[in-house]
Kinemage of the C-alpha trace (Angstrom):
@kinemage 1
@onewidth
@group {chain A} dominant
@subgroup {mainchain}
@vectorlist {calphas} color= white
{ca unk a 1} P 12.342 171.302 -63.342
{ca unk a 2} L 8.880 170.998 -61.513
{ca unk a 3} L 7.200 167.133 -60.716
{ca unk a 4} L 4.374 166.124 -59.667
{ca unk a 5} L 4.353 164.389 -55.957
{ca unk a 6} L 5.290 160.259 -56.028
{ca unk a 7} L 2.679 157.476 -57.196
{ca unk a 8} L 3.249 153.939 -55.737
{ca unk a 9} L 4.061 151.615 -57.964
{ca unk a 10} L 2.454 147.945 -57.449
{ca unk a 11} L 2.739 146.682 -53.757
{ca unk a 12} L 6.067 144.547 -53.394
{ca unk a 13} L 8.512 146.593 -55.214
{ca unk a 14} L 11.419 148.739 -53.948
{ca unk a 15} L 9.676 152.174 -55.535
{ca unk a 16} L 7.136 151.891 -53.618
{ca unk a 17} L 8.372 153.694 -50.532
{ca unk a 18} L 10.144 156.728 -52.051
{ca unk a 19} L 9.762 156.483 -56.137
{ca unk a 20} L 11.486 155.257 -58.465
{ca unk a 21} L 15.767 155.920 -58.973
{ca unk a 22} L 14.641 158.866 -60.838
{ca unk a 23} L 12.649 160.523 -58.586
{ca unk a 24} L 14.484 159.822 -55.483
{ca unk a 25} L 17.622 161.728 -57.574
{ca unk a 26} L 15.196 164.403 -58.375
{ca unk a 27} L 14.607 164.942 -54.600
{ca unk a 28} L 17.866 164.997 -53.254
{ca unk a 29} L 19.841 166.632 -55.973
{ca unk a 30} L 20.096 170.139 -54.132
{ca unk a 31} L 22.050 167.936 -50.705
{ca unk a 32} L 24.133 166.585 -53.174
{ca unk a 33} L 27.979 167.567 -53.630
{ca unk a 34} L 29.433 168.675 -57.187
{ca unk a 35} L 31.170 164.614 -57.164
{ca unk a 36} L 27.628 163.271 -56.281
{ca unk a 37} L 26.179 165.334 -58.739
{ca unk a 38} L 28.458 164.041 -61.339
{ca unk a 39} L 28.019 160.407 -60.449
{ca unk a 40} L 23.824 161.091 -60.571
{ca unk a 41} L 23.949 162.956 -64.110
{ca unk a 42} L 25.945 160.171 -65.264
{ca unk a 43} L 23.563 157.629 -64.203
{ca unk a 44} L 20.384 159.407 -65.468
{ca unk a 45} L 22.893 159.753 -68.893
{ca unk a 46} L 21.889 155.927 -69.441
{ca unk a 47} L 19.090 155.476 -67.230
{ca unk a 48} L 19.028 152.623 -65.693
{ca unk a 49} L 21.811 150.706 -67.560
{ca unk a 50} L 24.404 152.171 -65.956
{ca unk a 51} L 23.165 151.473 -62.248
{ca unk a 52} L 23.275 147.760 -62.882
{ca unk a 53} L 26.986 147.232 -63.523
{ca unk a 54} L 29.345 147.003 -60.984
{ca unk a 55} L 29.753 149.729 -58.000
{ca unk a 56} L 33.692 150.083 -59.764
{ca unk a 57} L 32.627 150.545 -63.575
{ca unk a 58} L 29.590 153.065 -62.338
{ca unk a 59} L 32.695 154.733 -60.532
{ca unk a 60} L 34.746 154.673 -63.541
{ca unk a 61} L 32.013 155.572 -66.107
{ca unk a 62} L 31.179 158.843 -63.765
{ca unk a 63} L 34.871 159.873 -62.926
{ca unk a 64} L 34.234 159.552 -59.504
{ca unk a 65} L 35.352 157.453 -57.142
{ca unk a 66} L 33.894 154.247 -55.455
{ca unk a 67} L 33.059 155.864 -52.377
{ca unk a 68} L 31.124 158.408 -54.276
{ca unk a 69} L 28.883 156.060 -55.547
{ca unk a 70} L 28.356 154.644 -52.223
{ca unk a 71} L 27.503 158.328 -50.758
{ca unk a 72} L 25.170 158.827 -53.660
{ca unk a 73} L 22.759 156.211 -52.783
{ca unk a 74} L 23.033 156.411 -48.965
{ca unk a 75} L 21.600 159.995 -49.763
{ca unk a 76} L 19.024 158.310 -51.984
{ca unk a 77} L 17.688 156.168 -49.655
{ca unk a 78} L 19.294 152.813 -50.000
{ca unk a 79} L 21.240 150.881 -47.286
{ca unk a 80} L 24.048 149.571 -49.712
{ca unk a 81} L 24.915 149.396 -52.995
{ca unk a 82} L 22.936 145.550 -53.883
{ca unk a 83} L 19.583 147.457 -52.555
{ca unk a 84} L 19.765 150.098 -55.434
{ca unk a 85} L 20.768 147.809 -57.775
{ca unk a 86} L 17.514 145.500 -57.050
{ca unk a 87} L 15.302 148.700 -56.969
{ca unk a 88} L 16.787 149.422 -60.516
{ca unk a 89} L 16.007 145.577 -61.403
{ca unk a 90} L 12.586 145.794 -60.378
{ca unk a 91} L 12.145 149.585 -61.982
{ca unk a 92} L 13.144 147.632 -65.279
{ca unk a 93} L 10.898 144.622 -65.319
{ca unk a 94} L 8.518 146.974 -64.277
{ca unk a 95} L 8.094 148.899 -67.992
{ca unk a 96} L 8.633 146.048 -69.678
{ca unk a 97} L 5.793 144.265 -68.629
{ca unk a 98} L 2.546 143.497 -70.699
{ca unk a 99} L -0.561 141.504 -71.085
{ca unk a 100} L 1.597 138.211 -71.336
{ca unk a 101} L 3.065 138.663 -68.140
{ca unk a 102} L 1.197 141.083 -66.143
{ca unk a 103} L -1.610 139.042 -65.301
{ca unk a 104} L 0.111 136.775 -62.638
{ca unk a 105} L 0.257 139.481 -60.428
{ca unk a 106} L -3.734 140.251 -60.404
{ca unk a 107} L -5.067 137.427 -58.915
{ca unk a 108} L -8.339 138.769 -56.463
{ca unk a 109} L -7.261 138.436 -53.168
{ca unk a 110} L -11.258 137.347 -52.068
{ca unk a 111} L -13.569 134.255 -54.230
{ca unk a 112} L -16.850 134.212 -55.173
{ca unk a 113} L -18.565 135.099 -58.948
{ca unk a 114} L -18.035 138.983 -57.827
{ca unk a 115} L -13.972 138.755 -56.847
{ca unk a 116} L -12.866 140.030 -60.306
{ca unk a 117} L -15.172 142.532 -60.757
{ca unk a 118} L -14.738 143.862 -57.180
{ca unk a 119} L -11.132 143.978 -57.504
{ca unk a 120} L -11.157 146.018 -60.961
{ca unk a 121} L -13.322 148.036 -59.076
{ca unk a 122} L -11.218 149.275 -56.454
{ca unk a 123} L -7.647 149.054 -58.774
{ca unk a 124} L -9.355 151.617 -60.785
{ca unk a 125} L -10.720 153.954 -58.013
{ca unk a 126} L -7.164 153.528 -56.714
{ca unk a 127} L -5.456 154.557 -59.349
{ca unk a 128} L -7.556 157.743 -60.216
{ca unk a 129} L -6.762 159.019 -56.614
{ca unk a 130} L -3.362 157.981 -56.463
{ca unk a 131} L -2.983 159.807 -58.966
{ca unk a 132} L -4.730 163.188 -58.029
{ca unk a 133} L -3.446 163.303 -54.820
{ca unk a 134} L 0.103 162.773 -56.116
{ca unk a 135} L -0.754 166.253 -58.278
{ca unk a 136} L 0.653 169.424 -55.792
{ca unk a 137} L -1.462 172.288 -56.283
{ca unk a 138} L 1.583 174.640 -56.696
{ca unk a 139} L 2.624 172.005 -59.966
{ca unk a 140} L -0.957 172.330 -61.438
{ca unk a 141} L -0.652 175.767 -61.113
{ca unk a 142} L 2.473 176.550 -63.059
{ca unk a 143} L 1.363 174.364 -65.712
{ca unk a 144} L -2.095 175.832 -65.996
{ca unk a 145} L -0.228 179.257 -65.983
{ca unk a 146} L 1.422 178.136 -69.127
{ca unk a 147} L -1.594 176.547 -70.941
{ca unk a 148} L -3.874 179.687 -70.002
{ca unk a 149} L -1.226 182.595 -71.231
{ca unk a 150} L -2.692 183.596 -74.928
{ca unk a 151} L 0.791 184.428 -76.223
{ca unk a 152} L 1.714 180.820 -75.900
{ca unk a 153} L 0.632 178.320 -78.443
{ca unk a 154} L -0.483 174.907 -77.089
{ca unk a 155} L 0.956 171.572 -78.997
{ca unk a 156} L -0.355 168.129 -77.122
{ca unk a 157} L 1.141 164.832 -78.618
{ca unk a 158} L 0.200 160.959 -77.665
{ca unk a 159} L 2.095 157.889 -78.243
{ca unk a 160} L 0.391 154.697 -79.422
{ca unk a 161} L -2.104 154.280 -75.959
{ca unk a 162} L -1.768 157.800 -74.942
{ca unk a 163} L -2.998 159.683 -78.422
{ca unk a 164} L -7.125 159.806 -77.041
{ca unk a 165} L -5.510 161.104 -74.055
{ca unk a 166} L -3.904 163.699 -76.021
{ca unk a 167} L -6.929 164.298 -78.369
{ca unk a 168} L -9.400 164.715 -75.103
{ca unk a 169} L -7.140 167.066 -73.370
{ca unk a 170} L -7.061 169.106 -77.094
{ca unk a 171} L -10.988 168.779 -77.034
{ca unk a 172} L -11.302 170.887 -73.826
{ca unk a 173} L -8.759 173.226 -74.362
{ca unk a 174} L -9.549 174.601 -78.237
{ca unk a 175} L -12.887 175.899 -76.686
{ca unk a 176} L -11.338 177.591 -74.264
{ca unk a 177} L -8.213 179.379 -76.188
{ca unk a 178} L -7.041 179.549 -79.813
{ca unk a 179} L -3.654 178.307 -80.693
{ca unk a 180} L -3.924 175.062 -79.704
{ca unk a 181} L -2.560 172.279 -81.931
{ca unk a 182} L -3.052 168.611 -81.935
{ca unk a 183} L 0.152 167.014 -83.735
{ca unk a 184} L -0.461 163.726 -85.841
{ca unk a 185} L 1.814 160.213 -84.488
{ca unk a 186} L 3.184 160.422 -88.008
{ca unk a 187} L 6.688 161.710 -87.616
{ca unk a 188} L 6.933 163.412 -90.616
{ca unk a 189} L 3.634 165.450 -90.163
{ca unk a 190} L 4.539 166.292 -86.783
{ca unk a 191} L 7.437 167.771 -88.114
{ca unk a 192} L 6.111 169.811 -90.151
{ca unk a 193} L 3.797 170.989 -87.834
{ca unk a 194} L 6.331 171.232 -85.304
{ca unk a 195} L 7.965 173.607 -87.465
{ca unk a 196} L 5.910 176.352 -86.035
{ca unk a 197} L 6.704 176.059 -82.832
{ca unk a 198} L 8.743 179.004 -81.217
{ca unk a 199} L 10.257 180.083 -77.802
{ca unk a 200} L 7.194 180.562 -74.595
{ca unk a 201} L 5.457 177.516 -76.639
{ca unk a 202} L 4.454 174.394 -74.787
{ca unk a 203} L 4.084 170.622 -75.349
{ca unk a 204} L 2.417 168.741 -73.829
{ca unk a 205} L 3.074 164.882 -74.616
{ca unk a 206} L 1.604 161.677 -72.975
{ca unk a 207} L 4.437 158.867 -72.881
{ca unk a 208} L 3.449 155.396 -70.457
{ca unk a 209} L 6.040 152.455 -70.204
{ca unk a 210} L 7.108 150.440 -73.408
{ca unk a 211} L 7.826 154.353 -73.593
{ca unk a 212} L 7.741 155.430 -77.425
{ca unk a 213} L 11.754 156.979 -78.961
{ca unk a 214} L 9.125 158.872 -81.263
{ca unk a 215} L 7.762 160.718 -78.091
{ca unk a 216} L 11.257 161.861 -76.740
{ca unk a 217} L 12.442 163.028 -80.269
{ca unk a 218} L 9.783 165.457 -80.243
{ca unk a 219} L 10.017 166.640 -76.914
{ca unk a 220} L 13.718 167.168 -77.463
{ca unk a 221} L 13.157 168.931 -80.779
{ca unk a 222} L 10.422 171.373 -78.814
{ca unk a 223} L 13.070 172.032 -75.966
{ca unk a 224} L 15.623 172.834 -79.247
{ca unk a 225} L 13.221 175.345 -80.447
{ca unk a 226} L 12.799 177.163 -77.024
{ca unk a 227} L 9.296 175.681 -76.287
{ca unk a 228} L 8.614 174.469 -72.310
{ca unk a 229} L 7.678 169.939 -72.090
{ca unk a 230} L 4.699 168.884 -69.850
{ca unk a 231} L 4.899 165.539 -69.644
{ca unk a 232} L 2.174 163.232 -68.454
{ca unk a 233} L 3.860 159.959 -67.567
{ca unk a 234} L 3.426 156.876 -65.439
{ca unk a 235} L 4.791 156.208 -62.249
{ca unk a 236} L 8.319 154.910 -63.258
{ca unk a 237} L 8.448 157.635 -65.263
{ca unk a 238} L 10.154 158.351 -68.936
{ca unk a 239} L 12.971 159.512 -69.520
{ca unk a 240} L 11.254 162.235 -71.150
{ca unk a 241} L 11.574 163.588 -67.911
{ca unk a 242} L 14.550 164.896 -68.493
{ca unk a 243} L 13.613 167.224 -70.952
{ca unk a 244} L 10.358 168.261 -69.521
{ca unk a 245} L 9.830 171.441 -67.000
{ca unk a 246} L 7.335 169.995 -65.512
{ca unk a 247} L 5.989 166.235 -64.592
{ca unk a 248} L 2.603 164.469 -63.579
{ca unk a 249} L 3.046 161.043 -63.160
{ca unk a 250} L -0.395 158.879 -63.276
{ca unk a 251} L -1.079 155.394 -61.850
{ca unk a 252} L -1.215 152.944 -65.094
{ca unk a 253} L -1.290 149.331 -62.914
{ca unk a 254} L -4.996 147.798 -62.155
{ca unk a 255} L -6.590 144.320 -61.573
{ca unk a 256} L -5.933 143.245 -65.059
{ca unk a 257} L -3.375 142.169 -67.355
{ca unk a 258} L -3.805 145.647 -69.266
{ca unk a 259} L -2.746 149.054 -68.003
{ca unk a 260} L -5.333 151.402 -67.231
{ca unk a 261} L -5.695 154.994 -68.738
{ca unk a 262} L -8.329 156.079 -65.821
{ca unk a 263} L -5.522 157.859 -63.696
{ca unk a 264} L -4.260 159.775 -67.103
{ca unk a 265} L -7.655 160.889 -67.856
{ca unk a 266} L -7.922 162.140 -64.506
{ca unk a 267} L -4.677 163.947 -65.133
{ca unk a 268} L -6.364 165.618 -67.803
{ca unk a 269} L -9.930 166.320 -66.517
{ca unk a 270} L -7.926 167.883 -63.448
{ca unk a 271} L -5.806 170.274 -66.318
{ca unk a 272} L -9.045 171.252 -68.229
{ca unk a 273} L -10.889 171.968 -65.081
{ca unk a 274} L -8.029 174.460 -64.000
{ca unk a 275} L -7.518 175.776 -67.324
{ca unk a 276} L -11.196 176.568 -67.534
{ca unk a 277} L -11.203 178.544 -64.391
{ca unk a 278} L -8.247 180.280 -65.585
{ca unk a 279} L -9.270 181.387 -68.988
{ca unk a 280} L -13.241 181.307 -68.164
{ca unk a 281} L -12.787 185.584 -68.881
{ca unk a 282} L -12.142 184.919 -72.363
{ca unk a 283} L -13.712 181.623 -72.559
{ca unk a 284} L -17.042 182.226 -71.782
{ca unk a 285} L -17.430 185.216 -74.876
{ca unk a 286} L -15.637 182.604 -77.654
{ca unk a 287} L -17.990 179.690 -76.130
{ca unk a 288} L -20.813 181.825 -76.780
{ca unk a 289} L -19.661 182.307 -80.525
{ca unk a 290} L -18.887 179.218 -80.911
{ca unk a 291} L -22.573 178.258 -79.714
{ca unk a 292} L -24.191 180.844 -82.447
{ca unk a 293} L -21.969 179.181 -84.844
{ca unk a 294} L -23.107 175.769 -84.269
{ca unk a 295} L -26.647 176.990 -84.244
{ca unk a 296} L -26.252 178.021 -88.180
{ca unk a 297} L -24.757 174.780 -88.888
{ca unk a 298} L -28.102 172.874 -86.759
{ca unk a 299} L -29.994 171.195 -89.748
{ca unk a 300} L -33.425 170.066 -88.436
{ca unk a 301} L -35.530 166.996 -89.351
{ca unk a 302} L -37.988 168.649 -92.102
{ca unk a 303} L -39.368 165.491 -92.555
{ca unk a 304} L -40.977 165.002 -88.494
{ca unk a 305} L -41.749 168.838 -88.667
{ca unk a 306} L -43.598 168.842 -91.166
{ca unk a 307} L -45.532 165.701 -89.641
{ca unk a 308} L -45.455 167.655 -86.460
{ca unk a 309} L -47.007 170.648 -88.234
């Protein structure tokens, strides 16, 4: 499993320095030993629940023992146990927040008629390079690798804020390749489209926090069919993330009670781009059809030419 680099989360939280829980296991799985191992597999298990009780049931629940759990989040980054658990804390308030309780934190920093506006202005510009910088080239790569390769088909799912995301990224990429499916939010529909899916298949699904069960069943039932997850996320990440190969996790917080979708559309323009220089051999001849096509379907105005003429 492949991720994309780290994306702050909002100043004044413990993820800000190093990621979230998640990623910060992620990183330092491979200096782990096989009893730290267990103790982190557990926790991701029941992500975050099972960070918050005490350092003696965490012990107990992973068959470890207490000192264990103390190694394990040295290693992640945390000077004692109370410091992770806080970090979790915050992680969890984090994705639960909304428009009722989000905007507290966006107050502009400066007055005047132009404070609100200004501060949008650079939440939003932050966010969309937060987010591409946080992409690694070698992780755009391997996922373009898989979207370009013709004997792969191409499923893309959204949740409830994430579907245009899903339906823009399917926009650019039917152009440039056939096989490329958009699948419906209706579970059953999916379904049966997901019934096609086979092994070297990939999904790609969008999934943001109040993350959507309807978004993880269907990345688990692609991985159960052989197929590869990309999964487009925020930065605390869902726990889709666990089933996915590989990870790009966007910016989502701005100067406004509502999340913003500018760093996942970035995430997406950044995919198509790639993908187009990728497949641009076999692109540019099925563009061209596609133009002569469109010209036989062009029905002009008869009405101003024959005023014109």
């Amino acid at each position: 499993m492949t991720r994309a680099g780290p994306v702050p989360s909002p100043e004044g939280t413990q993820a800000t320095v190093q990621g979230t829980v998640r990623q910060r296991i992620a990183t330092a799985m491979a200096r782990m030993t096989r009893s730290e191992k267990r103790a982190a597999h557990c926790l991701l298990a029941d992500y975050p629940m099972i960070g918050l009780e005490s350092i003696g049931a965490f012990a107990e629940r992973g068959r470890v023992s207490p000192a264990t759990v103390q190694r394990l989040i040295v290693k992640l980054g945390f000077q004692n146990y109370a410091a992770f658990r806080a970090c979790l804390r915050e992680e969890l308030a984090a994705v639960r927040e909304g428009p009722l309780t989000m905007a507290r934190w966006y107050a502009p920093n400066t007055s005047g008629p132009d404070a609100p506006r200004l501060a949008l202005k650079e939440s939003l510009m932050a966010a969309v390079e937060t987010t591409i910088d946080g992409i690694e080239d070698a992780e755009l790569d391997a996922v373009v690798a898989l979207i370009a390769d013709p004997r792969r088909r191409v499923f893309l799912a959204g949740g409830t804020f994430t579907q245009t995301l899903a339906e823009h990224l399917h926009f650019h990429l039917r152009k440039m390749r056939p096989g490329v499916v958009l699948l419906e939010q209706d579970m059953p529909r999916r379904a049966d489209a997901m019934l096609e899916m086979a092994k070297r298949d990939v999904l790609v699904v969008f999934d943001v926090r109040r993350y959507q069960p309807d978004i993880r069943l269907s990345a688990a039932m692609a991985v159960e069919r052989g197929a590869s997850v990309i999964l487009i996320t925020d930065q605390w990440m869902s726990d889709v993330a666990e089933l996915a190969s590989h990870i790009f996790r966007a910016r989502v917080d701005a100067a406004t009670p509502w999340d913003t979708i500018v760093g996942l559309v970035a995430s997406v323009e950044l995919i198509a781009a790639a993908a187009d220089k990728a497949l641009w051999p076999s692109a540019k001849p099925r563009l061209e059809a596609l133009d002569r096509l469109r010209d036989r379907t062009f029905v002009p105005d008869w009405d101003q030419a024959r005023k014109d003429g």
